[in-house]
C-alpha positions as CSV (number, residue, x, y, z in Angstrom):
1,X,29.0,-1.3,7.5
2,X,25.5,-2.8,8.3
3,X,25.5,-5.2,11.0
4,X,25.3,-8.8,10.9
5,X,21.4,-8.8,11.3
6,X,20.7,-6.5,9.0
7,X,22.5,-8.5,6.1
8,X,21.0,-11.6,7.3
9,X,17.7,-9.6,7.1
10,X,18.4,-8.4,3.8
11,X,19.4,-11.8,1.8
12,X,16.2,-13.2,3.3
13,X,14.1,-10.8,1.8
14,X,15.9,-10.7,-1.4
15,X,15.4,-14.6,-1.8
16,X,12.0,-14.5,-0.5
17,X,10.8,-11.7,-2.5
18,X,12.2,-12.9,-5.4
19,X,10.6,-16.5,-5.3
20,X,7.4,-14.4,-4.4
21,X,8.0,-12.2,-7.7
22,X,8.3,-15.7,-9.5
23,X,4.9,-16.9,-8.6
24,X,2.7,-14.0,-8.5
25,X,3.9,-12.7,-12.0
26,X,4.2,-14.3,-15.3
27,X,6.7,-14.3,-17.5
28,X,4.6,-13.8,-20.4
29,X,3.5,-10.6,-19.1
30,X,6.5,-8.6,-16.7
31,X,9.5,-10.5,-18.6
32,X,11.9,-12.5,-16.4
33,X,12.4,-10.8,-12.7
34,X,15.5,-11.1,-11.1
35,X,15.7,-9.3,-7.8
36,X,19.4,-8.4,-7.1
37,X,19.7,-6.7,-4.1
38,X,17.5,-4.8,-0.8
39,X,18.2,-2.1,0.6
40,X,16.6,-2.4,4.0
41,X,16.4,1.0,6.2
42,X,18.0,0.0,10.0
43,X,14.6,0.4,11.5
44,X,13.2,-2.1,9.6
45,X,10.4,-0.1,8.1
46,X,11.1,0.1,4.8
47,X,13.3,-1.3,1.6
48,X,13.9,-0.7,-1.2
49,X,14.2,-3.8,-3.5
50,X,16.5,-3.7,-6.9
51,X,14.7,-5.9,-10.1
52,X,17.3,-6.2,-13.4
53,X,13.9,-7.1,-15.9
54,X,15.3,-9.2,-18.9
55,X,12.9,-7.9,-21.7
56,X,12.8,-4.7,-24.1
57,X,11.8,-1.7,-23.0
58,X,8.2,-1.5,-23.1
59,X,8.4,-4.9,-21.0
60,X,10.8,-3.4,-18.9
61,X,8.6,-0.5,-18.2
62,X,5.5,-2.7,-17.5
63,X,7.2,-4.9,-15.3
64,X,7.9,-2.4,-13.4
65,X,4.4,-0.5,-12.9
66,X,3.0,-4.1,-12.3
67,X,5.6,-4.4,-9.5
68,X,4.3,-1.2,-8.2
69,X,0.6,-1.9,-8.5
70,X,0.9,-5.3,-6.3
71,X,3.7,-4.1,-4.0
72,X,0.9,-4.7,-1.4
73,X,0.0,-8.4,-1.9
74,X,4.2,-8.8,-2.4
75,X,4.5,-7.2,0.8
76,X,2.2,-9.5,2.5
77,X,3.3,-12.6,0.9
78,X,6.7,-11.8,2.0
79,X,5.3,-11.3,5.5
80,X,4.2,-14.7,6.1
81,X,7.1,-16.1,5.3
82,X,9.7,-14.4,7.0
83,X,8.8,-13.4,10.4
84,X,10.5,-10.1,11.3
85,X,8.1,-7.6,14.1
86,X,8.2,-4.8,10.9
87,X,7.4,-5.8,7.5
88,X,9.3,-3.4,5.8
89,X,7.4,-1.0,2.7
90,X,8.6,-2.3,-0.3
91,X,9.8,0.1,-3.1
92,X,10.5,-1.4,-6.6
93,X,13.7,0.4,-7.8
94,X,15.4,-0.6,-11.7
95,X,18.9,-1.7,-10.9
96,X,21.0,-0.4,-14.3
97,X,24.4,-1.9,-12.3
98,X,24.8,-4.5,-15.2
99,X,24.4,-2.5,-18.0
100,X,26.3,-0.2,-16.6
101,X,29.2,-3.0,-16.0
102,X,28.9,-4.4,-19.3
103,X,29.5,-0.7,-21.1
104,X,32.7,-0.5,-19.2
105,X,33.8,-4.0,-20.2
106,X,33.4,-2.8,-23.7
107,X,35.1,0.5,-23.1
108,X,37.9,-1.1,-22.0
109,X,38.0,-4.1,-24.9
110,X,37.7,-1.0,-27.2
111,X,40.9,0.3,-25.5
112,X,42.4,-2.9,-26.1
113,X,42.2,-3.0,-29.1
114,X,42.8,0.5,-29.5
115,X,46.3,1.0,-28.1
116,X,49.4,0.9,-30.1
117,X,51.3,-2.7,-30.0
118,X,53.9,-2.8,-27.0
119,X,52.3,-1.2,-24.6
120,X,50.3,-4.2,-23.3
């Protein structure tokens, strides 16, 4: 289990790099952003920061590579407003976790619906 600092580290950079992602990129072109968690390594020198991109694919994909190419101004933006002694390397990582959750709530309503009466 990570210790108190380091989760107090990591919701700060998830909230700050996720108003940081808000500015920097529009809409129009990387879809909507949301930033749902950071992994942050115990030394403090790197992270690696989960984006869900509401968009189809091919806005999905360019979101991404446009995370990528300004990691570097993120990373510095991010650095002036939380001050840590590291600014950790940021790595842009797609988080799946909801798409994944949502298949298995419609497994399980296909189950449902599935199984013989009286055995609910």
């Amino acid at each position: 289990m990570p210790s108190l600092r380091l989760q107090r580290v990591r919701e700060l950079l998830k909230r700050e790099i996720g108003e940081v992602i808000r500015r920097e990129l529009p809409v129009s072109e990387a879809g909507l952003v949301t930033v749902n968690d950071v992994d942050v390594a115990g030394d403090l020198h790197s992270a690696i920061v989960f984006v869900s991109i509401l968009g189809n694919a091919p806005q999905q994909k360019r979101a991404l590579s446009l995370l990528t190419q300004h990691r570097k101004r993120i990373q510095g933006l991010v650095a002036r407003a939380v001050v840590l002694k590291y600014t950790p390397k940021l790595r842009f990582l797609m988080d799946d976790s909801v798409v994944r959750g949502n298949r298995v709530l419609e497994i399980i309503e296909e189950l449902e619906k599935a199984a013989p009466p009286g055995l609910e």
